[in-house]
C-alpha positions in Angstrom: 0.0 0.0 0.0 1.5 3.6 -1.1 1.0 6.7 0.2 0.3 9.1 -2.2 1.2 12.8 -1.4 -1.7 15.1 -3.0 -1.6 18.9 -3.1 -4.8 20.3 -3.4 -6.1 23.9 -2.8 -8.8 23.5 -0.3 -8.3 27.6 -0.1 -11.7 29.5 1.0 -14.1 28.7 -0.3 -13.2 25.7 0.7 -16.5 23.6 0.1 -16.9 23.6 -3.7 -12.9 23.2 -3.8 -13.7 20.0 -2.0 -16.4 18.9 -4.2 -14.3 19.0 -7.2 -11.2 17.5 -5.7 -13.7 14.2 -4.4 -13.1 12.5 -7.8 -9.0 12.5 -7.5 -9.2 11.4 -3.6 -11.5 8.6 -4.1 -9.6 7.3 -7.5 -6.4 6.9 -5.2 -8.3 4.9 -2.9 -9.5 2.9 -5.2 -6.0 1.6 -6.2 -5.9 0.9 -2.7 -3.6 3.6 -1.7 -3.4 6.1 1.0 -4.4 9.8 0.5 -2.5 12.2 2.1 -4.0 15.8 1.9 -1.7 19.2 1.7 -3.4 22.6 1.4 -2.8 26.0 2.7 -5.6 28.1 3.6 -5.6 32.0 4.4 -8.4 34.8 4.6 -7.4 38.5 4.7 -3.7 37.5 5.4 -4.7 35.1 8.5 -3.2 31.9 8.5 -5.3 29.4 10.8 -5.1 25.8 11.6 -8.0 23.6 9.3 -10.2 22.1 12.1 -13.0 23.7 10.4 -11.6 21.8 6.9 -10.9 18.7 8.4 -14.7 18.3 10.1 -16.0 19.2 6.2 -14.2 16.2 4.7 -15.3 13.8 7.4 -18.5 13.9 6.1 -17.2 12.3 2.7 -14.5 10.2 4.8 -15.8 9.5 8.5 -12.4 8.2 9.3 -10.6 11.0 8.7 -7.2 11.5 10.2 -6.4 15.2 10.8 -2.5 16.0 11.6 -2.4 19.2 13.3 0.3 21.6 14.0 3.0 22.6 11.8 4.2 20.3 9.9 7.0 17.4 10.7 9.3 14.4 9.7 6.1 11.9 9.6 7.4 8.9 12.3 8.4 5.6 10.8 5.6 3.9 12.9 3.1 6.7 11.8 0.6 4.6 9.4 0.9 1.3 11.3 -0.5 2.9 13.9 -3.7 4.5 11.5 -6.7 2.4 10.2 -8.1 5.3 8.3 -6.3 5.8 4.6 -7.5 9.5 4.5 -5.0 12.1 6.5 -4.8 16.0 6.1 -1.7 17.7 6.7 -2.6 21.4 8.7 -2.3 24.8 6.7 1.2 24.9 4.5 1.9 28.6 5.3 1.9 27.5 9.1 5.7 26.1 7.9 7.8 29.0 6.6 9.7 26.8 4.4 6.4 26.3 2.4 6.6 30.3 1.1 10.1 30.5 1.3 10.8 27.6 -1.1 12.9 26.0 1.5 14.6 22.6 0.6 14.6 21.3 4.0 10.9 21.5 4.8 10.5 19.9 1.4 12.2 16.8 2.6 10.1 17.1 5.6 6.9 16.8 3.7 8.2 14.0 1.3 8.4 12.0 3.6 5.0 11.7 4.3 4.5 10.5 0.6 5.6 7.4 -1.5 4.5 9.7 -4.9 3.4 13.4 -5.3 0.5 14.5 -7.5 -0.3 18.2 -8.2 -4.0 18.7 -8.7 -3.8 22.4 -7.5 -3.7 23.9 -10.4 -4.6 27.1 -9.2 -2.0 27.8 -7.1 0.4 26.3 -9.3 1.7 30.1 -10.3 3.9 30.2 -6.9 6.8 29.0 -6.3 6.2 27.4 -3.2 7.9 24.2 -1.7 4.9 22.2 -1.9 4.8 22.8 -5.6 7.7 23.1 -7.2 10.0 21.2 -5.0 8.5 17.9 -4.0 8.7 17.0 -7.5 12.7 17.1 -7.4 12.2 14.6 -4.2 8.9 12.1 -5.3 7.9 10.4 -8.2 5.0 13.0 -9.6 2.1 13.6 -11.8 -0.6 16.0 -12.7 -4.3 15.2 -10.9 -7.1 15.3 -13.3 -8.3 18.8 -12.3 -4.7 20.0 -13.3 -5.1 18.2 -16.5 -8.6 19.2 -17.4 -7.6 22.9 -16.2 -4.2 23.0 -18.9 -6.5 21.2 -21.8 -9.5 23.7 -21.6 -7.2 26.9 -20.9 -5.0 26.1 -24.1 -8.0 25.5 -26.4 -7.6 29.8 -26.1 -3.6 29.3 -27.8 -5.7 28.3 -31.2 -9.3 30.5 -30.8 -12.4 30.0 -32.8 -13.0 33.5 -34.4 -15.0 35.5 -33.3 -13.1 35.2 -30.4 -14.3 37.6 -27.3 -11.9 38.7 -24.2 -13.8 40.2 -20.8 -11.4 41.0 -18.3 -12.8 43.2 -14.9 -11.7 43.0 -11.5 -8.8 45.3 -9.9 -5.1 45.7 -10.7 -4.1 46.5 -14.4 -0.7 44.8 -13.3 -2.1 41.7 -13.6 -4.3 42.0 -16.4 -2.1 43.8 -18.5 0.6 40.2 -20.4 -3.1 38.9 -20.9 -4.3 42.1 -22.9 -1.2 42.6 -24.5 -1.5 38.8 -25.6 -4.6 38.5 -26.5 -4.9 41.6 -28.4 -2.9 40.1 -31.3 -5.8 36.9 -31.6 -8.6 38.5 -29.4 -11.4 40.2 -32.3 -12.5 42.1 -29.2 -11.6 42.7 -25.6 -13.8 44.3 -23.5 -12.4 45.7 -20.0 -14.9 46.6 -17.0 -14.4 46.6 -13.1 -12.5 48.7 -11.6 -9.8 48.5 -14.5 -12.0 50.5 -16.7 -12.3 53.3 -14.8 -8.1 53.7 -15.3 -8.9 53.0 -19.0 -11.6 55.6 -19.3 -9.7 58.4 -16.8 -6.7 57.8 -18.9 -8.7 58.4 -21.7 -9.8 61.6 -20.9 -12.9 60.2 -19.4 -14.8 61.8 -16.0 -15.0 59.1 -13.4 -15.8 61.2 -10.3 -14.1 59.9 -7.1 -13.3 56.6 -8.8 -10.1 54.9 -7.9 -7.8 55.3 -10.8 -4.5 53.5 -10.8 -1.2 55.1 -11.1 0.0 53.2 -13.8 1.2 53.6 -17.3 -1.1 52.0 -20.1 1.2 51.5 -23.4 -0.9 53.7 -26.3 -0.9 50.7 -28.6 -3.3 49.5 -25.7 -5.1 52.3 -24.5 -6.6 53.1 -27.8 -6.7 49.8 -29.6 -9.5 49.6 -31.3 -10.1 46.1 -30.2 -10.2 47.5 -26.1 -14.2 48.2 -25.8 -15.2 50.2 -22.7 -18.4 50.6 -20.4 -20.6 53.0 -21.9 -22.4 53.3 -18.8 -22.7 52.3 -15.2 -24.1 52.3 -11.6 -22.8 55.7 -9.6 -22.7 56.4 -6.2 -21.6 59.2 -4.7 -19.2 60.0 -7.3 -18.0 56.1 -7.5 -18.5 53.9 -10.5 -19.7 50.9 -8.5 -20.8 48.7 -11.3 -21.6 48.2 -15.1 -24.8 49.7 -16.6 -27.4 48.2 -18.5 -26.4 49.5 -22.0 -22.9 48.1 -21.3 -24.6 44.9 -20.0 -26.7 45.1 -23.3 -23.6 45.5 -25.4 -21.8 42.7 -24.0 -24.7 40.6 -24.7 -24.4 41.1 -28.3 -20.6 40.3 -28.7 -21.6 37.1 -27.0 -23.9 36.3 -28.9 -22.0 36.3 -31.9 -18.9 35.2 -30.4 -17.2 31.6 -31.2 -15.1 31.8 -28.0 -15.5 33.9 -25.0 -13.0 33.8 -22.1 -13.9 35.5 -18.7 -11.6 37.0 -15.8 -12.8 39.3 -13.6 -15.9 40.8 -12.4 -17.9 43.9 -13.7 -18.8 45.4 -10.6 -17.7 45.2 -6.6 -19.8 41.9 -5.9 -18.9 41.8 -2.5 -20.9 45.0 -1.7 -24.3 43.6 -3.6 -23.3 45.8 -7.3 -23.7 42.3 -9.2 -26.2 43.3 -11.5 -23.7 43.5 -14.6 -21.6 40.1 -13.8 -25.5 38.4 -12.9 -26.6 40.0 -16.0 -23.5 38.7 -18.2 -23.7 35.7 -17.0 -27.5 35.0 -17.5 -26.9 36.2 -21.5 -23.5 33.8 -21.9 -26.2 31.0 -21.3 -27.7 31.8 -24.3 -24.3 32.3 -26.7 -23.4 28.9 -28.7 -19.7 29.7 -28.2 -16.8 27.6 -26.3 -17.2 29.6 -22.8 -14.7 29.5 -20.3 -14.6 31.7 -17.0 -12.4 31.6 -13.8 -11.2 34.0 -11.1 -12.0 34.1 -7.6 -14.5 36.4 -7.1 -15.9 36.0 -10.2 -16.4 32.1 -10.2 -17.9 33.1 -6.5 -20.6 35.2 -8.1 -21.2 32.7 -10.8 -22.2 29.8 -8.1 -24.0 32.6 -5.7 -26.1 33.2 -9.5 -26.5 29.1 -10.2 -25.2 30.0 -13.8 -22.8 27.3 -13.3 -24.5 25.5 -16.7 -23.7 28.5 -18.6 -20.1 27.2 -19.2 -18.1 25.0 -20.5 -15.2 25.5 -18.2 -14.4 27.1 -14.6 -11.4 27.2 -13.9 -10.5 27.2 -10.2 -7.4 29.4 -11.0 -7.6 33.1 -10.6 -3.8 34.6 -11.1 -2.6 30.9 -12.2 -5.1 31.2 -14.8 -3.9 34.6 -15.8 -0.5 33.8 -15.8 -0.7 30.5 -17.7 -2.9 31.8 -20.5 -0.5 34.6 -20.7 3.2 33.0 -20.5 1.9 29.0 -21.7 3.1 27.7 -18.7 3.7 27.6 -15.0 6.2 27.1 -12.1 3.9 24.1 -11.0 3.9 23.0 -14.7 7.2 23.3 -15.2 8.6 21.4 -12.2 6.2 18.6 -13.3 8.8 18.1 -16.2 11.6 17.2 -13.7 12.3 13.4 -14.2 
């Protein structure tokens, strides 16, 4: 019987993460192996222990062996001890070595592990011991999720034309390799959230009291005619909170003619209830016969709180991973896979 190191990203919100890792946990068991669980899990820069994790798997696996603590050399006597073949591992970033890439608490966590699969794809972007270490110490492979996450994402190398880009969200930083990527094979690419309103300022464009970034936008970007703006949106008190209807009406069209659409990002701050754009979007992609894919945090959040799940053909779990990978081809995760 092997043990078989998994690294997952049971990140909040943890449950649905859960859900869709179920398939890779219970196909290890199957081959009569033992599954042994590695996440990290943090919430506004807090880094807590995952009792509250560990008492959500135990309803899938009653048996359940939770290891708490940071983490250590596993004892040689460990498993013979155990009648359960389900463990978690506490948070990651409890160990510093995890974030700092260290060597030595790589070989801490190998040893719990006879093989290591990665099917956390969506954190797969850091370079994190967990991830790109343990494949220099164990026998690896990809999980399924990580497989199904690279063969969807890379259908948007060689896009179906027309081909629509919606990016929203915050941070131009990380929007900006996609754009400039995707503005060579995108036929359009709209930008909303709180992006747009450094688009539109920078364009001349009144946006009251709206946070604008200090950042420099390349010309061959800023007025592309292939960047479409909101033409309207929600306001209050001098703050673009959201996308308008006409926008929303806009979008709908593209859409509707497009072949492929990808999705990053929302249209409006969610978290605060200004979801009318992203719920609207999302209700008129279920009616567009194109390849749909859409991932991102808060966006895939918004898409589960709307039950427009059926509206895709993909969701990714990755948020900056998916950014990254669609905008570089690969990843640190991805790459360290390659090791022999």
């Amino acid at each position: 019987m092997k043990r078989a190191l998994l690294r997952v990203d049971f990140n909040f919100p943890f449950e649905y993460r859960v859900l869709e890792t179920l398939p890779t946990i219970k196909r290890i068991l199957r081959r009569g192996d033992i599954v042994i669980l590695a996440t990290h899990l943090e919430k506004n820069g807090q880094v807590q222990h995952l009792d509250a994790l560990a008492g959500f798997l135990r309803q899938f696996f009653p048996s359940l062996v939770f290891v708490k603590g940071r983490i250590k050399r596993c004892p040689q006597d460990f498993f013979k001890k155990q009648t359960s073949r389900v463990f978690l591992l506490d948070n990651l970033r409890l160990n510093r070595g995890e974030t700092a890439n260290n060597l030595d608490f790589a070989k801490i966590l190998a040893w719990w592990g006879d093989y290591y699969i990665n099917d956390a794809f969506a954190v797969s972007h850091r370079k994190h011991a967990s991830i790109v270490l343990l494949p220099k110490l164990l026998p690896h492979e990809a999980g399924p999720l990580f497989q199904k996450e690279v063969k969807n994402l890379s259908r948007f190398f060689r896009p179906k034309h027309p081909f629509l880009l919606i990016l929203g969200g915050k941070k131009f930083e990380t929007k900006a390799p996609l754009i400039a990527k995707f503005l060579k094979t995108a036929d359009a690419v709209f930008v909303g959230g709180a992006i747009a309103n450094t688009f539109l300022a920078k364009r001349g464009v009144s946006v009251g009291k709206s946070k604008v970034e200090d950042v420099k936008i390349p010309k061959q970007i800023l007025w592309s005619p292939k960047i479409i703006l909101p033409e309207d949106w929600v306001e209050k008190g001098g703050v673009i909170y959201d996308a308008g209807p006409k926008t929303a009406k806009s979008l709908a069209e593209l859409a509707k003619n497009a072949k492929f659409v990808l999705w990053n990002g929302t249209l409006g701050l969610c978290e605060k209830g200004y979801d009318a754009g992203t719920k609207s979007l999302a209700k008129e992609l279920g009616k567009s016969k194109a390849y749909k894919v859409v991932g991102g945090g808060d966006t895939v959040a918004a898409i589960r709180k709307f039950k427009a799940e059926k509206n895709f053909d993909f969701i990714s779990t990755g948020g900056g991973a998916m950014l990254e990978f669609l905008a570089k081809g690969t990843l640190p995760g991805i790459d360290a896979l390659q090791i022999k």
